[in-house]
matplotlib code that plots the C-alpha trace (Angstrom):
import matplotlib.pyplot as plt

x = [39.0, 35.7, 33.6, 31.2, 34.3, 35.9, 36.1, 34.7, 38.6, 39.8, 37.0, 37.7, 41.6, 40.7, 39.7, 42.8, 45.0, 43.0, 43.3, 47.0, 47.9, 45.8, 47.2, 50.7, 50.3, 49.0, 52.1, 49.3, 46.3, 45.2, 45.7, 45.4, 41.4, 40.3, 42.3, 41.5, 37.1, 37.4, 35.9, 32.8, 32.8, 32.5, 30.1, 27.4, 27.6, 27.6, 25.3, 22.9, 23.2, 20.1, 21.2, 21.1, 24.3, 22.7, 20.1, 21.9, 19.3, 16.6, 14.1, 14.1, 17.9, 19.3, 22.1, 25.4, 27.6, 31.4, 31.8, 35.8, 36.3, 39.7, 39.4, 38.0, 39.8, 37.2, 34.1, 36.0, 36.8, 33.6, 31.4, 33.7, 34.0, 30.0, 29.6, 28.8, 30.1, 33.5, 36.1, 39.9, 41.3, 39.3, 41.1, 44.3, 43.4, 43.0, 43.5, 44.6, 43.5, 40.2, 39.6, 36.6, 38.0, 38.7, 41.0, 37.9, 34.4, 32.6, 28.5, 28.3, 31.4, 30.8, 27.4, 26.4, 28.1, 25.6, 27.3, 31.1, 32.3, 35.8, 35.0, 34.7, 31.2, 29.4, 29.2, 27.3, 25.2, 23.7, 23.1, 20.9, 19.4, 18.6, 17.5, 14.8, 13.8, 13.3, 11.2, 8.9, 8.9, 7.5, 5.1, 3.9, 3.4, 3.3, -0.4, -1.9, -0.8, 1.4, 5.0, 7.3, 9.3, 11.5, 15.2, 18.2, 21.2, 24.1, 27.1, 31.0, 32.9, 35.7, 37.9, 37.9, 34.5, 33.7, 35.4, 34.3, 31.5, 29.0, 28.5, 27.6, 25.1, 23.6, 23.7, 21.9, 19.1, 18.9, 18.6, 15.9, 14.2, 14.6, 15.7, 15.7, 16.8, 20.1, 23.0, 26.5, 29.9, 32.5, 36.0, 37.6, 41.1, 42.5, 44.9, 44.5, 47.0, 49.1, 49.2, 47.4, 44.2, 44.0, 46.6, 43.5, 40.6, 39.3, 35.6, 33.7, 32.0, 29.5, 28.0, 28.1, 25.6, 23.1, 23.0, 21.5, 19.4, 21.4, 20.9, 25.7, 26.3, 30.0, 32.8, 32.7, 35.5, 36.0, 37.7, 34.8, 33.0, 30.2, 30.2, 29.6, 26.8, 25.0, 26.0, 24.0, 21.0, 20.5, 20.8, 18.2, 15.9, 16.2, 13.1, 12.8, 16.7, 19.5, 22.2, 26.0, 28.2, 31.3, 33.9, 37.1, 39.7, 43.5, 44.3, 46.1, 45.4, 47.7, 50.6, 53.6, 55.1, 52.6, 49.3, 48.4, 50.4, 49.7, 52.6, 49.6, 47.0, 47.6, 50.6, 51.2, 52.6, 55.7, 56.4, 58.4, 55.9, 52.7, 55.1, 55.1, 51.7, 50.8, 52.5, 50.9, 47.9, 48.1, 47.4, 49.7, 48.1, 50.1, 48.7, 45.3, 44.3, 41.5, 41.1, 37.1, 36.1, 36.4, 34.3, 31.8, 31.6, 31.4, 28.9, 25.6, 24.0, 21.6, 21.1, 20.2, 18.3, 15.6, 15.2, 14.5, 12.1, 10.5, 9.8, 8.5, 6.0, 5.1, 5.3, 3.0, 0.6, 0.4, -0.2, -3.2, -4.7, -3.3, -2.8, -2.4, 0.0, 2.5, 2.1, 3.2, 5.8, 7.1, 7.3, 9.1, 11.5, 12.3, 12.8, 9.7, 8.0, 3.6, 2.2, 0.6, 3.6, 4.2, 0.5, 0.4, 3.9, 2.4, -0.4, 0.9, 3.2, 1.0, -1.4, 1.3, 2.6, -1.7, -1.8, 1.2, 2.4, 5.1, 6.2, 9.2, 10.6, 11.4, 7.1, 7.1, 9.0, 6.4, 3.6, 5.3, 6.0, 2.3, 1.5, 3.4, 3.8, 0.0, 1.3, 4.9, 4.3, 7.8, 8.6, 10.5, 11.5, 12.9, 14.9, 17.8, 15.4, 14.7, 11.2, 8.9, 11.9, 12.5, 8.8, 9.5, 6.4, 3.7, -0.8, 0.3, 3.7, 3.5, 6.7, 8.0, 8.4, 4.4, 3.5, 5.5, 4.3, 5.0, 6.4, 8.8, 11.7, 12.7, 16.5, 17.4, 20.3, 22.1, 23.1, 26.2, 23.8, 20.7, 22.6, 24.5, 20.9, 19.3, 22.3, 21.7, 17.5, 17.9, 20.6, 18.1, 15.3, 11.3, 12.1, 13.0, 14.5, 14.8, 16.2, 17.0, 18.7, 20.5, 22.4, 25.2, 25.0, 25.4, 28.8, 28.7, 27.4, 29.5, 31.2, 27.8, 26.6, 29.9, 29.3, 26.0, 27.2, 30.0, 27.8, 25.2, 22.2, 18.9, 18.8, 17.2, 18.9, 17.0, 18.6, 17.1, 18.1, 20.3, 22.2, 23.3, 19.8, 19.7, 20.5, 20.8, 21.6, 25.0, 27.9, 28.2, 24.8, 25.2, 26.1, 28.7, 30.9, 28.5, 26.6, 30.0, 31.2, 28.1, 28.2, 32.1, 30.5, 30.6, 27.5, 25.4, 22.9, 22.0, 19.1, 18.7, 14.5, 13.6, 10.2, 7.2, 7.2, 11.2, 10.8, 8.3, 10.5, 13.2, 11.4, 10.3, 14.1, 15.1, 12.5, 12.8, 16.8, 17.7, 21.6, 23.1, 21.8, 20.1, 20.5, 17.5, 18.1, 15.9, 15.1, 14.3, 12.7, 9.9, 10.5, 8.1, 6.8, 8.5, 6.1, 6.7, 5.2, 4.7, 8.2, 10.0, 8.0, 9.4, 12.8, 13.3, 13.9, 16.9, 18.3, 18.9, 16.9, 15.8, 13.5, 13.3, 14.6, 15.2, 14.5, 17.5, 20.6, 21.5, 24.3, 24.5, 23.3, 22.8, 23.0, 20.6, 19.7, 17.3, 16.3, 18.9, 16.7, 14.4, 17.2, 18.3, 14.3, 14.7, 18.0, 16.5, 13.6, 15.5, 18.3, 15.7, 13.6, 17.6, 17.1, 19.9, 19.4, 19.6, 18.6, 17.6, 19.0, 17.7, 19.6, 18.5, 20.8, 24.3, 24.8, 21.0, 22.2, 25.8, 24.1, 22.1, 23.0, 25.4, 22.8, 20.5, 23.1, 24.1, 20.4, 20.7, 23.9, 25.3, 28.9, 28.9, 28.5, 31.1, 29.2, 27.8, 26.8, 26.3, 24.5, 24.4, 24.7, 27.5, 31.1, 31.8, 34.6, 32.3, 30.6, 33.8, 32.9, 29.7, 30.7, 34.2, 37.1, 35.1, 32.2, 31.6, 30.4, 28.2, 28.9, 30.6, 33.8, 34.1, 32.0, 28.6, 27.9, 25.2, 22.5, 19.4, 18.9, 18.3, 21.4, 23.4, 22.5, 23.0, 26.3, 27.8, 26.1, 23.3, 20.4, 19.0, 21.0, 24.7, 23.5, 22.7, 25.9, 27.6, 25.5, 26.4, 30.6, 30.1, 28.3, 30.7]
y = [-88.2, -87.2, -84.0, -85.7, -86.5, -83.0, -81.0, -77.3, -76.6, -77.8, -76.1, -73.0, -73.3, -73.4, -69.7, -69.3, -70.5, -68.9, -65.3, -65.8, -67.0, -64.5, -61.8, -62.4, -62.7, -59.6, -58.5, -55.7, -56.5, -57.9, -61.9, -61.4, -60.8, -63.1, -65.9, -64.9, -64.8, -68.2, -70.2, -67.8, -67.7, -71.4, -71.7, -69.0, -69.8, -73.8, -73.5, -71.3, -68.2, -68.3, -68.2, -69.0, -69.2, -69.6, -66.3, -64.2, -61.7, -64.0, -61.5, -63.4, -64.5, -63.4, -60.9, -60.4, -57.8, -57.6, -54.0, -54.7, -54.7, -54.8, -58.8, -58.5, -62.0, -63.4, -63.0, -63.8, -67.2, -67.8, -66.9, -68.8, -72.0, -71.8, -71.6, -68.2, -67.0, -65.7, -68.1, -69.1, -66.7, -63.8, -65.0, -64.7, -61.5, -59.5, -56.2, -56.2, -53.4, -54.5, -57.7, -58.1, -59.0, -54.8, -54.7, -53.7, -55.6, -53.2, -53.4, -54.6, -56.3, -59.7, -61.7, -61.8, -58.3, -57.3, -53.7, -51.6, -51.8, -50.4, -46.8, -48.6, -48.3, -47.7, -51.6, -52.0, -48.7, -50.0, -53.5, -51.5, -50.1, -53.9, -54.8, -52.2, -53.0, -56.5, -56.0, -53.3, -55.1, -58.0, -55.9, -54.7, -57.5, -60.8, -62.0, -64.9, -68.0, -66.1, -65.3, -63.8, -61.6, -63.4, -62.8, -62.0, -59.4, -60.6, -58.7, -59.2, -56.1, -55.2, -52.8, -50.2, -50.2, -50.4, -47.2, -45.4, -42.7, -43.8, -47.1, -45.4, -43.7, -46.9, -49.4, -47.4, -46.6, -50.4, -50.8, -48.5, -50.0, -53.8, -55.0, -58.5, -60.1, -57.9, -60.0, -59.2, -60.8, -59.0, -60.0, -59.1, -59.6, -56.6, -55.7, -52.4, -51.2, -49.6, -52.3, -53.6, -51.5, -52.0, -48.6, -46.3, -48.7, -49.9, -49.3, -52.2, -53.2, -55.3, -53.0, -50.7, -52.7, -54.0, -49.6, -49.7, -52.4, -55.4, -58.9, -59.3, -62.5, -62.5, -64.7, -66.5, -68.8, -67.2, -70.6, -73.0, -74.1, -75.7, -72.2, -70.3, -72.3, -72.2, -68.6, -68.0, -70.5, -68.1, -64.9, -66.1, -66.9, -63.4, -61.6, -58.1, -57.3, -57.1, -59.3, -58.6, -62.0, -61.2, -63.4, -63.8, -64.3, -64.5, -62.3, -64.5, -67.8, -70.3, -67.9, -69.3, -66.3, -63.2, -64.3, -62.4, -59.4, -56.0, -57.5, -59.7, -56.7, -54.9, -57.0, -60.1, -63.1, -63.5, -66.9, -68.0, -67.7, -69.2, -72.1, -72.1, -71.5, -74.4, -76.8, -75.6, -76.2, -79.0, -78.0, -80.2, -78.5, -75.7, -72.3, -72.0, -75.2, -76.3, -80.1, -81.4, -82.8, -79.5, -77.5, -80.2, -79.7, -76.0, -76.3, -74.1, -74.4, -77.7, -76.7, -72.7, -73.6, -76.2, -73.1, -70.7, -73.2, -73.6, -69.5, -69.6, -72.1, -70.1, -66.8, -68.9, -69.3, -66.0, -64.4, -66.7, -65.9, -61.7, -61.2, -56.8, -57.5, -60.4, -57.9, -54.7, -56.8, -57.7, -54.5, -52.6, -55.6, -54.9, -51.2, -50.4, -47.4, -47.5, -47.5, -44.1, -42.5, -40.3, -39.6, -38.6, -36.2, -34.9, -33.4, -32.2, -30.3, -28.8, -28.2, -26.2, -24.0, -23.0, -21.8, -20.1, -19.8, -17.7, -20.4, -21.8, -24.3, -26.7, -26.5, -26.9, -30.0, -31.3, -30.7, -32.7, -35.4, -35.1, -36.1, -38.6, -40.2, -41.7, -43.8, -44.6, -46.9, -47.6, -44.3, -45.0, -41.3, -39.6, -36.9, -36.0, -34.4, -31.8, -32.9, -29.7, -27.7, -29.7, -30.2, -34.2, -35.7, -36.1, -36.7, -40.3, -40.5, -43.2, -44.2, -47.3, -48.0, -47.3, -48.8, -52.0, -51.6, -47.4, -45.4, -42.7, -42.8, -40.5, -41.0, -38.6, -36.1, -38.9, -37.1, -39.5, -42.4, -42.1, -41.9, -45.1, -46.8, -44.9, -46.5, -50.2, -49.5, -48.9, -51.7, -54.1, -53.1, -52.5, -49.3, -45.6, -44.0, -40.6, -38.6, -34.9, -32.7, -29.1, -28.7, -27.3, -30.8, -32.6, -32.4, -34.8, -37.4, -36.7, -40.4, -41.8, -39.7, -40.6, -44.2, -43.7, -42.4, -45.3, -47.6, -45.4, -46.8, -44.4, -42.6, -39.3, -36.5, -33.9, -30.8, -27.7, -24.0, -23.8, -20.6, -17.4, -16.6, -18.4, -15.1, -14.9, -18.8, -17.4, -19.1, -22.6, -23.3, -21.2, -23.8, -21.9, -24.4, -27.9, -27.7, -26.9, -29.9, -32.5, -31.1, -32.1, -35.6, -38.2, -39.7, -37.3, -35.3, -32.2, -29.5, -26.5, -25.2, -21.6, -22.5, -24.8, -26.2, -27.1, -28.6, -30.8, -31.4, -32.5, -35.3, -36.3, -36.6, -38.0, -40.8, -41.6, -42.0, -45.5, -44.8, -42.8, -40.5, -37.5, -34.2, -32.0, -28.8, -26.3, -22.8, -21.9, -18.3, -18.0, -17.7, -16.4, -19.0, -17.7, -17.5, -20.3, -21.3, -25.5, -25.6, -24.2, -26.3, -29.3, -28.0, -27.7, -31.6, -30.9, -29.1, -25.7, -23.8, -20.6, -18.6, -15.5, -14.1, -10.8, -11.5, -12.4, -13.3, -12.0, -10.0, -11.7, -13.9, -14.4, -17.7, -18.3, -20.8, -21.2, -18.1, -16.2, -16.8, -13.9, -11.6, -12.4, -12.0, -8.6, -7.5, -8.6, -6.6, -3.3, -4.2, -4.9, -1.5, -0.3, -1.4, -4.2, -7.7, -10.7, -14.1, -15.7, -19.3, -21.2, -24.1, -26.1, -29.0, -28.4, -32.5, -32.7, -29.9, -31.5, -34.6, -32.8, -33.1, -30.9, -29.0, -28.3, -26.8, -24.4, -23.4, -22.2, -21.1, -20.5, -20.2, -17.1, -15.0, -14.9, -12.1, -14.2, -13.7, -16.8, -15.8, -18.1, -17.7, -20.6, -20.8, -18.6, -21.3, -23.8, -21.1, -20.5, -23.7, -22.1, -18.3, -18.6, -16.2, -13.3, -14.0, -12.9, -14.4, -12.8, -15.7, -16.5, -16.1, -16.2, -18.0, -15.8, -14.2, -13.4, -11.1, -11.1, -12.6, -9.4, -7.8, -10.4, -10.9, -6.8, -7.5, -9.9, -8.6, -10.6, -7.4, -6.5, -3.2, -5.4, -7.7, -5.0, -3.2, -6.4, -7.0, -3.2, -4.0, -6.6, -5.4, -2.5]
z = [51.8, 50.5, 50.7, 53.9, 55.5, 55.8, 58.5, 59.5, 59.7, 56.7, 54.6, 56.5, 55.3, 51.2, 52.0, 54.1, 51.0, 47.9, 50.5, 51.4, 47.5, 45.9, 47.8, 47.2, 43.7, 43.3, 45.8, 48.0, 50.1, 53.2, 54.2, 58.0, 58.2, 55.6, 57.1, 60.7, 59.9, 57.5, 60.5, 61.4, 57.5, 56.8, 59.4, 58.6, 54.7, 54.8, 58.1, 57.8, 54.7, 52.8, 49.0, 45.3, 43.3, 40.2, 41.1, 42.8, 42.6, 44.0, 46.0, 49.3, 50.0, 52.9, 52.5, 53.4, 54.1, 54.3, 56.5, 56.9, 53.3, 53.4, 54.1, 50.5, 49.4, 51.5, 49.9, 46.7, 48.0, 49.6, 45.6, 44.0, 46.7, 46.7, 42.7, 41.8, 38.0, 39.8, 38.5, 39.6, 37.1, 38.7, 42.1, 40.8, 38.9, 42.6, 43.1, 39.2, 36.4, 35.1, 37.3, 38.8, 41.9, 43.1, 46.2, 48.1, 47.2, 44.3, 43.9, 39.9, 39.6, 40.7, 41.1, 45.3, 46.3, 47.6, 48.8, 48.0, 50.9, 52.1, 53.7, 57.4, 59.2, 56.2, 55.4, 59.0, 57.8, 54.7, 56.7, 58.6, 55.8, 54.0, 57.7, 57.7, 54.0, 54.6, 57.8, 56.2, 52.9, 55.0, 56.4, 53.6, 51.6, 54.1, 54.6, 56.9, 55.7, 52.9, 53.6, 51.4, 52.5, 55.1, 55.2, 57.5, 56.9, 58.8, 58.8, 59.4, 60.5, 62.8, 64.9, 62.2, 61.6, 65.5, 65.7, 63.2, 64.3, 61.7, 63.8, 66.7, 64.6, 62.6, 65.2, 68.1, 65.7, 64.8, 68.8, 68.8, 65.7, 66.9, 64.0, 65.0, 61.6, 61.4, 63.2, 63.0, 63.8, 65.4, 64.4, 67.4, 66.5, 68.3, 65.7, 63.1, 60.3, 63.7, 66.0, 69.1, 69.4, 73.5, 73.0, 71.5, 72.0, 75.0, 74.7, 76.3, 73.3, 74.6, 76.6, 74.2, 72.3, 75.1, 75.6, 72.2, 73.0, 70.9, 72.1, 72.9, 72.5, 74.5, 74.7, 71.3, 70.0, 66.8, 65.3, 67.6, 64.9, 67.4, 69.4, 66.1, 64.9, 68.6, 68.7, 65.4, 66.4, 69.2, 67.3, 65.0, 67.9, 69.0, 67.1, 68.8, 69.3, 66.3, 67.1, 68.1, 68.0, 69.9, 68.3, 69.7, 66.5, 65.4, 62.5, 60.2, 61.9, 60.7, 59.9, 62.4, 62.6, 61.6, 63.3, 66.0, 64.2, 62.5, 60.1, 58.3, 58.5, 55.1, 53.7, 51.5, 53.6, 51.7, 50.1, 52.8, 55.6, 52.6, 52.9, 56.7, 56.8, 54.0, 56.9, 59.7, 58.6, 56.8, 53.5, 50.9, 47.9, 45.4, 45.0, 44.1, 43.9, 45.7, 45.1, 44.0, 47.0, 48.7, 45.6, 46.3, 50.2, 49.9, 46.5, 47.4, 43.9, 44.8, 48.0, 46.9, 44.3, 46.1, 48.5, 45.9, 44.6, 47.6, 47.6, 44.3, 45.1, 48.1, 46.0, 43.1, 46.1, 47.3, 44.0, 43.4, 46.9, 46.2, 42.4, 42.7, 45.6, 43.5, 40.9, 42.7, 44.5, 41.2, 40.3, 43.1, 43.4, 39.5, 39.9, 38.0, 38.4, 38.4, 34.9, 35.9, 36.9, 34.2, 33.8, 37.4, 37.1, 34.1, 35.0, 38.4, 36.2, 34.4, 37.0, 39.2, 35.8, 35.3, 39.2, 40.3, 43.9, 46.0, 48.1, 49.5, 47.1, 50.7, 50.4, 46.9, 47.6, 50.0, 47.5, 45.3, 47.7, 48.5, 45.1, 43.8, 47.3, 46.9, 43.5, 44.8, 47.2, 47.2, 48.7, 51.6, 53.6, 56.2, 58.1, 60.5, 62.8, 60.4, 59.3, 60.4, 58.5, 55.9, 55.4, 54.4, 55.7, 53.9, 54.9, 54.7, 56.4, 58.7, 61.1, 60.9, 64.3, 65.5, 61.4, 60.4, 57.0, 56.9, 55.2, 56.9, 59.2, 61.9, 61.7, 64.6, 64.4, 62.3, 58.6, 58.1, 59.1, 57.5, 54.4, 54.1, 55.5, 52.5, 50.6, 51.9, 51.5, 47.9, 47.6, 49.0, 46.1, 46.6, 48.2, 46.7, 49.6, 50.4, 53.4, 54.5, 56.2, 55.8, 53.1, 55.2, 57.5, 53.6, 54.5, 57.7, 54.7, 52.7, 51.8, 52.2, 49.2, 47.2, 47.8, 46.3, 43.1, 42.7, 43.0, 40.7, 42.9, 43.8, 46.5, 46.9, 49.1, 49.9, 51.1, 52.1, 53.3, 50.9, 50.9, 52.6, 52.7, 56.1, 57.8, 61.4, 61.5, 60.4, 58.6, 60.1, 59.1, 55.8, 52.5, 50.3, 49.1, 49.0, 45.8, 43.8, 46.0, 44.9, 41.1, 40.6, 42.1, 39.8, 39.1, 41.5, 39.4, 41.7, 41.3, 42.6, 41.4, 40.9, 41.6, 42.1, 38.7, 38.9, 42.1, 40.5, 37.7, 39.7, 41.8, 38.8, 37.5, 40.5, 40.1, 37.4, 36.9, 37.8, 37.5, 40.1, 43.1, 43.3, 45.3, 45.2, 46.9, 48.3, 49.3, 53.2, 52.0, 49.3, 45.4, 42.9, 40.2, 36.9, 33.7, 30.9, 27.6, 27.0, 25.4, 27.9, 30.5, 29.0, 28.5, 32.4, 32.4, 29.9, 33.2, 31.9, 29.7, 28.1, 30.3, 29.0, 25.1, 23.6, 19.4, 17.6, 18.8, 22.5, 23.5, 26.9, 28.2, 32.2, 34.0, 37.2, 39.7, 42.8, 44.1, 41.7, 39.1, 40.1, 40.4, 36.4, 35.4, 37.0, 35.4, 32.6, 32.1, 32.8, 30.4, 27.5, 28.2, 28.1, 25.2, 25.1, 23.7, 26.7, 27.5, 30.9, 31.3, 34.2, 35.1, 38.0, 37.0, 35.7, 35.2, 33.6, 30.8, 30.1, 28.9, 26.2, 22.5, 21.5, 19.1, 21.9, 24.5, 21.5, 21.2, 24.4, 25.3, 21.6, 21.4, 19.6, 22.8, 25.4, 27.0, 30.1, 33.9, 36.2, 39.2, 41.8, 46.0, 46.4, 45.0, 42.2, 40.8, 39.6, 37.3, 34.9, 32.7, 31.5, 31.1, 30.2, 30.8, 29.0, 31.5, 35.0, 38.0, 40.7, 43.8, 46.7, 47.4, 51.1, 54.1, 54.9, 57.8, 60.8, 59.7, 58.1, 55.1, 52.5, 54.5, 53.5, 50.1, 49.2, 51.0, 48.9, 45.6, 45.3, 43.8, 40.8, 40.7, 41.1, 38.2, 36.0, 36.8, 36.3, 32.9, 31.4, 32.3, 30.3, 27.8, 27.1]

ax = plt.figure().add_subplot(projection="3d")
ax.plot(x, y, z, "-o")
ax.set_aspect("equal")
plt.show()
C-alpha cells in the first residue's frame, strides 16, 4: 500500500483513530463528532482548503473554522496529518495542563486556529465576520488584471450551534449580505450531550436557510466522499449566496456499539469499544500511530507552498503596477497603524483641549471617529440599529452592502451578533472593527466580548447612554451593573471620558492596544470639558489622573468618572473655599491606571490618605479597591428607575450638595 493507492475512507479513519486514542488517553472529551465529520473533513482539506503549513499566516489562505468545538480532536488531527508545527506528543497531550492541544481549539495556541471556538454559534459568527473581511478586503484592494484578495471561509458546525440564537442572528445577516465565499457544513448527526435532538429540535433547517437567502444544498451523504466533493464544487460556484451543505452523518462512525449514540457525544470510547472500533474499520495499527504512507497522502506542505508562491508572484505584480496599495496592504495585514497616526491623534488632542465644548461625549465620540477615520483606513464600523443614537457614522461612512469596498455595517438589532462578526473581522486582519449599541444591550454580547478578551484580539465596543441619566427610558434600558461587569473582565480595558478630550484619548487607546478589546463608554446627556494643563493632558492616557490639587498633601481625595467628574470638580471648589485640602482624580479607565508603575499610582492616589470618595452612577462594589474601608462610595446600589434624568440622579445621591456632605463625614 502506498499513499496514491489509499482511499478517501481510510485517510478519513487516521483522524478517527488519533480522535478516539487521544481522547481516551486523556480519559474526558468528545470522540463521537470528530469521528462522525472525518469524511467531509478529509474531503474539504485534501480537496479543496486553500493553505500553507509552513505559513500559516499567509494573507490569502482560505480559513477555516471549527463552530462545534467540542469535536476539537479534529482539527488537531487534521494540522498535524497536514504538517503544521503540532506534533504526536501534542496529540497525546489533549485536554492536559499546559498542552497546546486545549479541550476546546484556543486562538495562539497552535499554528492554523484560526478562532477559540467552544461557546456554540459564535464559531459560525466570527465566520461571518472573516467572510465579510475577505469580500471587502477584496474590494478594496483587487484591481483589473490584479487579484489578491481571494479566499473562502468554510465552516463545520452542528446541532448545538444550529440552536443557539446567535445563529439565527449571523447567518440571516450573511443572507442578506450575500456572502458568497462563506460555506458551511452541517454535521447533522441528530444527537446532543441529551440524546436524540428530533425530542427539542425539529426546525426544518433547510428552509430555515433559503429564508435567509443561503444557497441549501440538501440531502448530503456525510461519509460519500464523491457527494461531498460535488457538493462543495457547487457551493463554490454559487457567488451571490453563502452556502449551507446539509450533511447527513453518524456520530462516532465506526464505533460497533456507540455510533449513532449520545454515549460517544462527550465521552472517551473505552478501550474495549477503541478495539472494536480498530476492527471495524480496519485499522491494524496501535494507538497513535499513523503509518508514513498516510502522513505522505495527507502532506499539504508542497502542495501549500506552490500556491502561496503563486500569490506572491501575483502580489509581486500587483505592487509593481500599485506600489501605495501593496504597501498599505502590507501594512493593515501586519496590524500596523499609518505612520501619521500619532501625528494625527496628537494634534486632535490638543486641538480639542485649546477649544472647549459642552457636548455629549456619544458626539465627542463621533468627532473623533471623524478624524481619525480619514487616516485609518482600516476602520471597519457599525451598529445594532443604534447609529443616529450612537452617532457611529461618520461624512465617509459608506455601507457595505450599496459600497463593496465601504466602510460601515448596519448590523440590525443584532448586539450578540455583530460582536462575534467584529470578533472574526479582526481575527481575519486588515480590518479594526468597531460596533455599538446601548450599554445596557452590552449584556446580550456578553460571551462575545469575553471571547474577545481570551483571545486578547482588537475589537472596539462602543457603548453609549451609559447610566441612570437615561431618565424616562427607565430601568431596563438603564446600565447599573455592566461597566463593574466589563472592568472585572479579563483583558477588556474599558473607559468611561469626562469630556471631549478623554473621548479622544480613549480611541486613541483603543487603537492603539494591539492585545485585548476595548470598551469605550459614553454619555447620552452633555458634559462640560474640564480645564487641564499639558501634564495632565498626557496623564489621561495613564487612565486616571489628577485633575484638580489643593497645595501640599490632600486630606481627601475624590474619585470621579464620566459625567461624575463634574460633580467632584464642584465639590471641590466649595470644599477648598471651606478651606479644606482635596484632590480631584479622574479615571476614565480603571485597567489603564492598574498598569502604571507603582511610583506613579502613589503620586496620585498616595497611600497616606484613606480619606477617599469614589463617585460613580454604576455599582458601588467595584469602587472599594480604590477607597478602601476608610473610604466611601457615592453609587448604585439598586436598579434605577423611570423619571427624568436630574430627578433621578438627586434621588440616588448623585449632586454637588450629597458629595460634599459625603466629603465633610469623612473628613471629620
Amino acid at each position: 500500500m502506498n499513499a496514491t493507492t489509499l482511499s478517501h475512507r481510510e485517510l478519513a479513519n487516521a483522524i478517527r483513530a488519533l480522535s478516539m486514542d487521544g481522547v481516551q488517553k486523556a480519559k474526558s472529551g468528545h470522540p463521537g463528532a470528530p469521528m462522525g465529520m472525518a469524511d467531509m473533513a478529509e474531503v474539504l482539506w485534501r480537496g479543496f482548503l486553500k493553505h500553507n503549513p509552513t505559513n500559516p499566516n499567509w494573507a490569502d489562505r482560505d480559513r477555516f473554522v471549527l463552530s462545534n468545538g467540542h469535536a476539537s480532536m479534529l482539527i488537531y488531527s487534521l494540522l498535524h496529518l497536514t504538517g503544521y508545527n503540532v506534533t504526536l506528543d501534542d496529540i497525546k497531550n489533549f485536554r492536559q495542563l499546559n498542552a497546546k492541544t486545549a479541550g476546546h481549539p484556543e486562538y495562539g495556541h497552535l499554528p492554523g486556529i484560526e478562532t477559540t471556538t467552544g461557546p456554540l454559534g459564535q464559531g459560525i459568527a466570527n465566520a461571518v465576520g472573516m467572510a465579510i473581511a475577505e469580500r471587502t478586503l477584496a474590494a478594496q484592494f483587487n484591481k483589473s488584471g490584479h487579484t489578491i484578495v481571494d479566499h473562502n471561509t468554510y465552516v463545520f458546525m452542528g446541532d448545538g450551534c444550529m440552536m443557539e440564537g446567535i445563529s439565527h442572528e449571523v447567518c440571516s445577516l450573511a443572507g442578506t449580505l450575500k456572502l458568497g465565499k462563506l460555506i458551511a457544513f452541517y454535521d447533522d448527526n441528530g444527537i446532543s450531550i441529551d440524546g436524540e435532538v428530533e425530542g427539542w429540535f425539529t426546525d426544518d433547517t433547510a428552509k430555515r436557510f433559503e429564508a435567509y437567502g443561503w444557497h441549501v444544498i440538501r440531502g448530503i451523504d456525510g461519509h460519500d466522499a464523491k457527494a461531498l466533493a460535488q457538493a462543495v464544487e457547487q457551493a463554490q460556484a454559487v457567488t451571490d449566496k453563502p452556502s449551507l451543505l446539509m450533511c447527513k452523518t453518524v456520530i462516532g462512525f465506526g464505533s460497533p456499539n456507540k455510533a449513532g449514540s449520545h454515549d460517544c457525544h462527550g465521552a472517551p470510547l473505552g478501550d474495549a469499544e477503541i478495539e472494536a472500533t480498530r476492527k471495524a474499520l480496519g485499522w491494524s495499527y496501535p494507538a497513535f500511530d499513523i503509518p508514513k504512507e498516510y502522513y505522505d497522502a495527507w502532506d499539504a506542505k508542497a502542495k501549500g507552498k506552490q500556491r502561496e508562491d503563486e500569490w506572491n508572484a501575483r502580489f509581486d505584480a500587483y505592487a509593481k503596477a500599485y506600489p501605495d496599495l501593496a504597501k498599505e496592504f502590507k501594512r493593515r495585514m501586519n496590524g500596523d497603524l499609518p505612520s501619521n497616526w500619532q501625528q494625527t491623534a496628537r494634534d486632535f488632542v490638543n486641538k480639542l483641549q485649546a477649544n472647549p465644548a459642552t457636548i455629549a461625549t456619544r458626539k465627542a465620540s463621533q468627532n473623533a471617529i471623524e478624524a481619525f477615520a480619514p487616516v485609518l483606513t482600516e476602520f471597519l464600523g457599525g451598529s445594532a440599529d443604534l447609529a443616529p443614537s450612537n452617532l457611529t457614522m461618520w461624512s465617509g461612512s459608506k455601507e457595505i452592502l450599496a459600497n463593496p469596498a465601504g466602510n460601515y455595517i448596519h448590523y440590525g438589532v443584532r448586539e450578540f451578533g455583530m460582536s462575534a462578526i467584529m470578533n472574526g473581522i479582526s481575527l481575519h486582519g486588515g480590518f479594526i472593527p468597531y460596533g455599538a449599541t446601548f450599554l445596557m444591550f452590552m449584556e446580550y454580547a456578553r460571551n462575545a466580548v469575553r471571547m474577545a478578551a481570551l483571545m486578547k484580539i482588537r475589537s472596539l465596543f462602543v457603548y453609549t447612554h451609559d447610566s441612570i441619566g437615561l431618565g424616562e427610558d427607565g430601568p431596563t434600558h438603564q446600565p447599573v451593573e455592566q461597566m463593574a461587569s466589563l472592568r472585572v473582565t479579563p483583558n477588556v480595558s474599558t473607559w468611561r471620558p469626562c469630556d471631549q478630550v478623554e473621548s479622544a484619548i480613549a480611541w486613541q487607546y483603543a487603537v492603539e492596544r494591539k492585545d485585548g478589546p476595548t470598551a469605550l463608554i459614553f454619555s447620552r446627556q452633555n458634559l462640560k470639558q474640564q480645564e487641564r494643563t499639558e501634564e495632565q493632558l498626557a496623564n489621561v492616557y495613564r487612565g486616571g489622573y489628577i485633575l484638580n490639587d489643593c497645595s501640599g498633601t490632600p486630606e481627601l481625595i475624590l474619585i470621579a468618572t464620566g459625567s461624575e467628574v463634574e460633580l467632584a470638580v464642584a465639590a471641590y471648589h466649595e470644599l477648598t473655599a471651606a478651606g479644606r485640602k482635596v484632590r480631584v482624580v479622574s479615571m476614565p479607565s480603571t485597567d489603564a491606571f492598574d498598569k502604571q508603575d507603582q511610583a506613579y499610582k502613589e503620586s496620585v492616589l498616595p497611600s497616606s490618605v484613606t480619606a477617599r470618595l469614589a463617585i460613580e452612577a454604576g455599582i458601588s462594589d467595584f469602587w472599594y479597591k480604590y477607597v478602601g474601608l476608610n473610604g466611601k462610595i457615592i453609587g448604585m446600589t439598586s436598579f434605577g428607575e423611570s423619571g427624568p434624568a436630574d430627578q433621578l440622579f438627586a434621588k440616588f445621591g448623585f449632586t454637588v450638595e450629597n458629595v460634599v456632605e459625603q466629603a465633610k463625614s469623612l473628613l471629620k
